[in-house]
C-alpha positions as CSV (number, residue, x, y, z in Angstrom):
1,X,31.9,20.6,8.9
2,X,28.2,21.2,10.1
3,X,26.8,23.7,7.3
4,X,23.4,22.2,7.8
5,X,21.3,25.2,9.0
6,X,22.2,28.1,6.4
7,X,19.3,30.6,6.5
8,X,20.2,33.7,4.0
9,X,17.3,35.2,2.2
10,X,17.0,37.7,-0.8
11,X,18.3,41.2,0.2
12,X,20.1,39.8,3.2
13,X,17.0,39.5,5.6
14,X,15.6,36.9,7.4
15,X,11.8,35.5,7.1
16,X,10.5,34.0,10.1
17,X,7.0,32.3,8.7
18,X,4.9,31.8,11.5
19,X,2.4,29.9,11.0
20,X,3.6,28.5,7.4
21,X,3.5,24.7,6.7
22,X,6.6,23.1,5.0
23,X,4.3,20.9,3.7
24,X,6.0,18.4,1.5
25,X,9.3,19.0,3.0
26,X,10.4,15.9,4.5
27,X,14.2,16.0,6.6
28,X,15.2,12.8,5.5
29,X,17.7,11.7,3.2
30,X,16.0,9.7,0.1
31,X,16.5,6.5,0.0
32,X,17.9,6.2,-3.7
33,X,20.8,9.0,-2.4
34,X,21.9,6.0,0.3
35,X,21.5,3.1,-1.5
36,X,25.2,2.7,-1.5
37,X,25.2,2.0,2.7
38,X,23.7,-1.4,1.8
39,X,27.0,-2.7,0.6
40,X,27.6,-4.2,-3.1
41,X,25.6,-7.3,-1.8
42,X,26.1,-10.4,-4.6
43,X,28.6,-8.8,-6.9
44,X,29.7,-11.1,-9.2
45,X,33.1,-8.6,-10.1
46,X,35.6,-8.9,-7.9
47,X,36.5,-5.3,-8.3
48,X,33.2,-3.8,-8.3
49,X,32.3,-5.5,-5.2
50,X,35.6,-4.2,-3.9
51,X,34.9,-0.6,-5.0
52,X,31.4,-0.9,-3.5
53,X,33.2,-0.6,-0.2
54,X,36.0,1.8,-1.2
55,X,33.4,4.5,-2.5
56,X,32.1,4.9,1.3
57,X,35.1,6.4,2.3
58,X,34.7,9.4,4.3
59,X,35.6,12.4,1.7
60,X,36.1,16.1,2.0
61,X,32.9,18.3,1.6
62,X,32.0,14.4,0.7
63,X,33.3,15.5,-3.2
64,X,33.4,11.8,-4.0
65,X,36.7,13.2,-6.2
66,X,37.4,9.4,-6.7
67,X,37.9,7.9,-10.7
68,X,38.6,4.5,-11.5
69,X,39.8,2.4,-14.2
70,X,39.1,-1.4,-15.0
71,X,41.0,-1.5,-18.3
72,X,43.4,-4.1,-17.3
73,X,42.3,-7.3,-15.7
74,X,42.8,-7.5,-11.9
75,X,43.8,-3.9,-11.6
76,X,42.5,-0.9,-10.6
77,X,43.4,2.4,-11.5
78,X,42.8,5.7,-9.3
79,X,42.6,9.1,-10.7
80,X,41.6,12.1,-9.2
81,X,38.3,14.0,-10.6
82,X,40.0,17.5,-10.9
83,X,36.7,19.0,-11.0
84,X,35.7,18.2,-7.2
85,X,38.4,20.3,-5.6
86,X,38.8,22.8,-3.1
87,X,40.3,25.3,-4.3
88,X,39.6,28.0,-1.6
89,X,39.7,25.8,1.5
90,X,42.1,23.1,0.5
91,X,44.5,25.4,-2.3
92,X,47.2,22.6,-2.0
93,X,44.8,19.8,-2.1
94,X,46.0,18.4,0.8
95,X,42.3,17.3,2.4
96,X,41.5,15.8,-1.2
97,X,44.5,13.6,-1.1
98,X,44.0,12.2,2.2
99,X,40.6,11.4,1.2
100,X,42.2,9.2,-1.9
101,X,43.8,7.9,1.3
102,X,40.6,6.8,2.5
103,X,39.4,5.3,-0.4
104,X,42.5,3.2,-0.7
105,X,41.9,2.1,2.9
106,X,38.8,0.4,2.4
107,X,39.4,-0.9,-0.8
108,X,42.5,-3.1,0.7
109,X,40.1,-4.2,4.1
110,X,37.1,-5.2,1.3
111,X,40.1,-6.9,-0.6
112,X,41.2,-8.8,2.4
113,X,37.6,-9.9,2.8
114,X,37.5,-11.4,-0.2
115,X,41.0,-13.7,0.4
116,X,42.7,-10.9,-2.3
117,X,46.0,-9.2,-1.6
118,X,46.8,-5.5,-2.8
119,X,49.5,-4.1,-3.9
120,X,49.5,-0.5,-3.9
121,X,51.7,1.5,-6.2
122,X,51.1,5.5,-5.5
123,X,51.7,7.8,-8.2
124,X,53.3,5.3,-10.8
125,X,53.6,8.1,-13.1
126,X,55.0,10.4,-10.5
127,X,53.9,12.3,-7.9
128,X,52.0,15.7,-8.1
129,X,53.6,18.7,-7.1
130,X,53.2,20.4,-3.6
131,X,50.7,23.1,-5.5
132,X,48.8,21.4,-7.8
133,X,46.8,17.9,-8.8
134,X,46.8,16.5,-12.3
135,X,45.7,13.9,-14.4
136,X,48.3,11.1,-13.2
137,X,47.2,8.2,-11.2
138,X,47.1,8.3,-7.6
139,X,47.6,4.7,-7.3
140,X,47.8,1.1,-9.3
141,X,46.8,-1.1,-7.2
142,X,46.9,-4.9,-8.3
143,X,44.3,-7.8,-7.2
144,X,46.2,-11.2,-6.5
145,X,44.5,-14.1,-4.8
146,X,46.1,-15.1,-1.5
147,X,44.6,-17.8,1.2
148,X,47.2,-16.3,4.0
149,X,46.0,-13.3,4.4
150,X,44.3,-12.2,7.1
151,X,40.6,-10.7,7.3
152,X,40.5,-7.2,8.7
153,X,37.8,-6.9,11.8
154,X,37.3,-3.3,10.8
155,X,35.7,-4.3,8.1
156,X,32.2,-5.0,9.6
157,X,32.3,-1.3,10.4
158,X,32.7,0.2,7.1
159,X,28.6,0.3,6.5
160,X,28.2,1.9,10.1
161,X,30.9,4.2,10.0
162,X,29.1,8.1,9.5
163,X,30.3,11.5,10.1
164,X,28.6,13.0,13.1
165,X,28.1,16.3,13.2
166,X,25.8,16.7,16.1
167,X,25.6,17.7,20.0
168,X,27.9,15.1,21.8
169,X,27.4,13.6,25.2
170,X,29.4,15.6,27.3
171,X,28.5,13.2,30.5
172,X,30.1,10.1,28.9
173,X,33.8,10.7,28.4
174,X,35.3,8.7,25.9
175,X,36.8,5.6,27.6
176,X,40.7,4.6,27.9
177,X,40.1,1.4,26.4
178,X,38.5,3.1,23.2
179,X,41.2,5.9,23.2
180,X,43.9,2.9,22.9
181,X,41.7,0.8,20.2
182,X,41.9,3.9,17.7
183,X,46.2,4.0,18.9
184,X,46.6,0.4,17.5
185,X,44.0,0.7,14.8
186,X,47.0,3.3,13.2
187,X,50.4,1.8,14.8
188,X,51.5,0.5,11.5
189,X,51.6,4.1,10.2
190,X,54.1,6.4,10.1
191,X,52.8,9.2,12.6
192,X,51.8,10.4,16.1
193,X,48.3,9.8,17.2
194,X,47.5,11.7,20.1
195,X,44.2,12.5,22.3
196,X,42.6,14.5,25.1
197,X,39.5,14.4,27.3
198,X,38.5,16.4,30.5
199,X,41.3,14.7,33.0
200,X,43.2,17.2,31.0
201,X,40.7,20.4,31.2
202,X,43.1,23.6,30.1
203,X,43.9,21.2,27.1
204,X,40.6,20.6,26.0
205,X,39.7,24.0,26.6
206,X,42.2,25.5,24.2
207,X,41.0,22.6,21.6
208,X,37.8,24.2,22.0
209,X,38.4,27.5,21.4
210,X,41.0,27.0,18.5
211,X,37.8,25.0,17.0
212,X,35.4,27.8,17.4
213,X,37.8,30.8,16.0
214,X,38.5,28.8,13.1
215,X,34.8,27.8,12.2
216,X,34.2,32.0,12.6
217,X,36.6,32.5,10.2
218,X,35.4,30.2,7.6
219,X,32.0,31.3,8.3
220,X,32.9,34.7,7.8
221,X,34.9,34.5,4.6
222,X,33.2,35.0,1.6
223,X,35.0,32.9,-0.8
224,X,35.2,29.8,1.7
225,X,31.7,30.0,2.8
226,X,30.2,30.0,-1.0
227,X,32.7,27.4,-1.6
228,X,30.9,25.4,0.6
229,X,27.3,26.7,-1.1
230,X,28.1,25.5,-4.6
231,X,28.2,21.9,-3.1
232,X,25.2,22.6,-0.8
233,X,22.0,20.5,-2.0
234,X,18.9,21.5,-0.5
235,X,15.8,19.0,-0.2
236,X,15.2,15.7,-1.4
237,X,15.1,16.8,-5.3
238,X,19.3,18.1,-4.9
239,X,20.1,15.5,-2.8
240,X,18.9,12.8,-4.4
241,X,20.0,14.3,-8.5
242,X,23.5,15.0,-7.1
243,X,24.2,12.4,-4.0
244,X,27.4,13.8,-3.1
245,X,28.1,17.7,-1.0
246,X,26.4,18.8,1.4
247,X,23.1,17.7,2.1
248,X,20.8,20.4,4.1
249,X,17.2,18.7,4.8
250,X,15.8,21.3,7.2
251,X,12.3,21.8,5.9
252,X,11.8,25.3,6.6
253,X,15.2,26.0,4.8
254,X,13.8,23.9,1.9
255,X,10.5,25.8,1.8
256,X,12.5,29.0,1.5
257,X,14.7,27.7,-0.9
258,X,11.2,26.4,-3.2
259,X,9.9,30.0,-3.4
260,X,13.6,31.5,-4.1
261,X,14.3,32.7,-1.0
262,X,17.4,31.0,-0.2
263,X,20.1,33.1,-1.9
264,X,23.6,30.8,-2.4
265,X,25.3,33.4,-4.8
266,X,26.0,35.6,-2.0
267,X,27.5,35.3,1.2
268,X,25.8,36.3,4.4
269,X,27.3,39.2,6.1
270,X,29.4,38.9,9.4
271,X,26.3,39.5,11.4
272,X,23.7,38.2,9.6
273,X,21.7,35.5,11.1
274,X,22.8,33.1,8.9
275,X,26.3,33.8,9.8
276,X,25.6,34.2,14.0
277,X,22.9,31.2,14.3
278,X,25.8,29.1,12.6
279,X,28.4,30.0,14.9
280,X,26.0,29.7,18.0
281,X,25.0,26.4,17.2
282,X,28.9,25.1,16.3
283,X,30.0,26.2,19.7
284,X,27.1,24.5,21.6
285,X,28.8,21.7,19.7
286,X,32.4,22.0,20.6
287,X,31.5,22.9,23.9
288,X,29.6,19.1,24.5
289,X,32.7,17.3,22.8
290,X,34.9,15.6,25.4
291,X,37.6,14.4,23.1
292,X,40.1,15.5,20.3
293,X,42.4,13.6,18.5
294,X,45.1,14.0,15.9
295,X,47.3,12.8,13.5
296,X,50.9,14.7,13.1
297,X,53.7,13.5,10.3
298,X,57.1,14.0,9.7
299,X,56.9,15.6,6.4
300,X,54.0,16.7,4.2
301,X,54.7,15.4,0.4
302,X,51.8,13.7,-1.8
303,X,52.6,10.2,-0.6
304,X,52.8,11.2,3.7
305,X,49.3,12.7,2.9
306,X,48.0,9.6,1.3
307,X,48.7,7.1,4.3
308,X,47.2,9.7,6.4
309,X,44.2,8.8,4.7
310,X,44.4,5.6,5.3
311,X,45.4,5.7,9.4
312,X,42.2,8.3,9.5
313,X,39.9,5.7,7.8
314,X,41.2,3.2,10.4
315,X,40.7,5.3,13.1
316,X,37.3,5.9,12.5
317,X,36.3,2.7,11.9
318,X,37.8,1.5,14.8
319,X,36.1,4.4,16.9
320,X,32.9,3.3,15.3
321,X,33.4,-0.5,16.7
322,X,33.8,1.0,20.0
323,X,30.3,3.0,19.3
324,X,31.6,6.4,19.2
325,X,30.8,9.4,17.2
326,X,33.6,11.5,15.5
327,X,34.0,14.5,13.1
328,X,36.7,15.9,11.1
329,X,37.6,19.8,11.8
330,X,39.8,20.7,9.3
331,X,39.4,24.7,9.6
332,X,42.4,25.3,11.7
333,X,44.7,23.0,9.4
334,X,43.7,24.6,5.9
335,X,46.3,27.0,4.3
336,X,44.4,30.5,3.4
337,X,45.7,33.8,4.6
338,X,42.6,34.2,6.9
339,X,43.2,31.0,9.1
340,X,46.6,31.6,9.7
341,X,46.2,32.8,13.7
342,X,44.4,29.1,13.7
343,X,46.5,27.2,11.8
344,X,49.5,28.5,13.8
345,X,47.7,27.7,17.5
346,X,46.6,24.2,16.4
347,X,50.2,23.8,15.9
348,X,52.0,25.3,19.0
349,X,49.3,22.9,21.1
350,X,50.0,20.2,19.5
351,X,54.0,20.8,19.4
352,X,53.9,20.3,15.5
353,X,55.9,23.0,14.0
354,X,55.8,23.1,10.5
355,X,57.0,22.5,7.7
356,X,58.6,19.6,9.9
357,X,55.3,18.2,11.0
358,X,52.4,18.8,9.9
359,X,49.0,17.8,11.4
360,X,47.5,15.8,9.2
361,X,43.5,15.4,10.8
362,X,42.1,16.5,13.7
363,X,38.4,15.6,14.7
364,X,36.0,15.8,17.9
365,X,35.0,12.0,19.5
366,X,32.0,11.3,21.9
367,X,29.1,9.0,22.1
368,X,26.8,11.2,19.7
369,X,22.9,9.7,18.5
370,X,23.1,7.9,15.2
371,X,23.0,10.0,12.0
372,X,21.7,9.1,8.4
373,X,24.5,8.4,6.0
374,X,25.8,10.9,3.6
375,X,24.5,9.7,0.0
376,X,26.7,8.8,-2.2
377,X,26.8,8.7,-6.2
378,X,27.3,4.8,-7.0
379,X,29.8,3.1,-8.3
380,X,29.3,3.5,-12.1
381,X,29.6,7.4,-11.5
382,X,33.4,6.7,-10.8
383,X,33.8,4.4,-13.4
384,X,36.1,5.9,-16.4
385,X,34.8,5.2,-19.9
386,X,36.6,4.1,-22.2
């Protein structure tokens, strides 16, 4: 989700400051926030070089909700953080559990890099319920040395792979051969992958507009939006103390935000420009996208959710080998009262009735420029003491 350009202002106005520097504002990420992107490099721990993989995973509001263990050799035990959750957005934790997909994705391609098998137990101590998260693991997963298996190519992509949020090329539709490289990057999972681009017009047309109502209605409700402003980080100083949320680097925003302008207790108001410029500039962006895909399963329990993870992370990395931009839109698929219009089109569309099926991701894909990496926390801030 692009939440990059929030402009609200004490007393719910707007200040345009001609004229005013943002001197000392600079829009890029700091370097120490993205440190992580260069990889683990000459790890001597197995699992630690492993890990300094897996914790690139893409990630929901990029939470990071990932805990390990080390206690027992060749091992690794994932926990959920059960402070970075969605409670408003994601009240079933669905998005949070695919993103322990992710993790466990990447951890098993850097593990096949290194000549090392996993086996992956989820939930050993039982899965969660369908309403809530706990302290159980997620997953066991157990390092054994094995000279048969076989490297995974995706994983030269896992230190280019980004979330693009930006304007796509709407002249360069995404190719057939790329479509069917992100089909077998997933045929091992149990789901339906599907896809459309502008040979199929009224399709992508209704994509777009189901995209659009949905991001207004997040936009527009006051308990999603500010759940999205507790994880906001504004400037260099937020970004680079936290490394994890949502990063927003625009200088003028910053300046604002320096002289405590920049109210995030509050929501904006339905037509506040905070509120409208969002939604302008989240349309420009759907309307330049020339793809969709998605990802439908039989089923919807803790472990279904998990692999979906897992065939996402593939996708994208296989999208990224063929040099192409994607981005997760979740709005329509999350279960609060107010997306229900939404949640209920995405699903006559895509011929995925629930509770039978349920769509499990669905994202924009187009040949986009390159964006910065979103920072990340490290390895040791996942580490469980003990």
């Amino acid at each position: 989700m692009d939440r990059r350009r929030f402009i609200r202002v004490a007393g719910g106005s707007v200040v345009w400051a001609a004229g005013v520097s943002a001197a000392g504002c600079s829009s890029a990420i700091p370097p120490e926030a993205i440190s992580a992107w260069q990889g683990p490099g000459a790890e001597p721990d197995l699992r630690r070089w492993i890990l300094g993989y897996a914790i690139l995973a893409p990630h929901s509001h990029n939470l990071q909700s990932w805990l390990v263990d080390l206690d027992v050799p060749d091992e690794i035990t994932l926990r959920c953080d059960l402070g970075r959750l969605l409670p408003e957005t994601d009240p079933f934790s669905r998005q949070i559990m695919m993103s322990h997909g992710t993790f466990l994705e990447l951890l098993d391609i850097a593990a096949r890099e290194r000549g090392h098998r996993t086996e992956i137990t989820l939930f050993p101590e039982g899965a969660f319920g369908a309403d809530k998260l706990d302290a159980r693991p997620v997953a066991r997963i157990r390092l054994t040395a094995d000279a048969t298996v076989r490297k995974d190519p995706l994983f030269a992509q896992i230190l280019q792979r980004h979330t693009n949020r930006s304007v796509y090329d709407l002249a360069r539709p995404v190719p057939a051969a790329a479509w069917q490289a992100m089909a077998e990057a997933v045929k091992p999972n149990p789901l339906r992958f599907g896809f459309v681009g502008p040979e199929q017009a009224d399709a992508l047309a209704q994509h777009r507009a189901i995209a659009a109502e949905a991001w207004r209605i997040e936009l527009t409700t006051p308990r999603a939006i500010l759940e999205s402003f507790k994880v906001l980080r504004v400037g260099a100083a937020e970004v680079a103390r936290h490394r994890d949320g949502l990063s927003l680097m625009d200088p003028m925003v910053v300046w604002l935000d320096r002289f405590g302008l920049f109210d995030r207790s509050k929501a904006p108001g339905p037509a506040d420009f905070a509120t409208t410029s969002q939604i302008k500039d989240f349309n420009r962006k759907i309307e330049s996208t020339p793809g969709f895909l998605w990802m439908v399963t039989d089923g919807n329990d803790r472990a279904t959710q998990v692999d979906a993870g897992r065939a996402y992370a593939r996708v994208q990395l296989a999208a990224t080998a063929q040099g192409l931009a994607m981005q997760p839109l979740q709005q329509a698929l999350q279960e609060y009262p107010e997306q229900a219009k939404p949640y209920a089109d995405i699903r006559r569309l895509l011929g995925a009735p629930p509770p039978a099926q349920t769509i499990q991701m669905w994202a924009r894909v187009g040949y986009a420029p390159s964006v910065s990496p979103a920072p990340r926390r490290g390895l040791a801030a996942h580490l469980t003491k003990t």
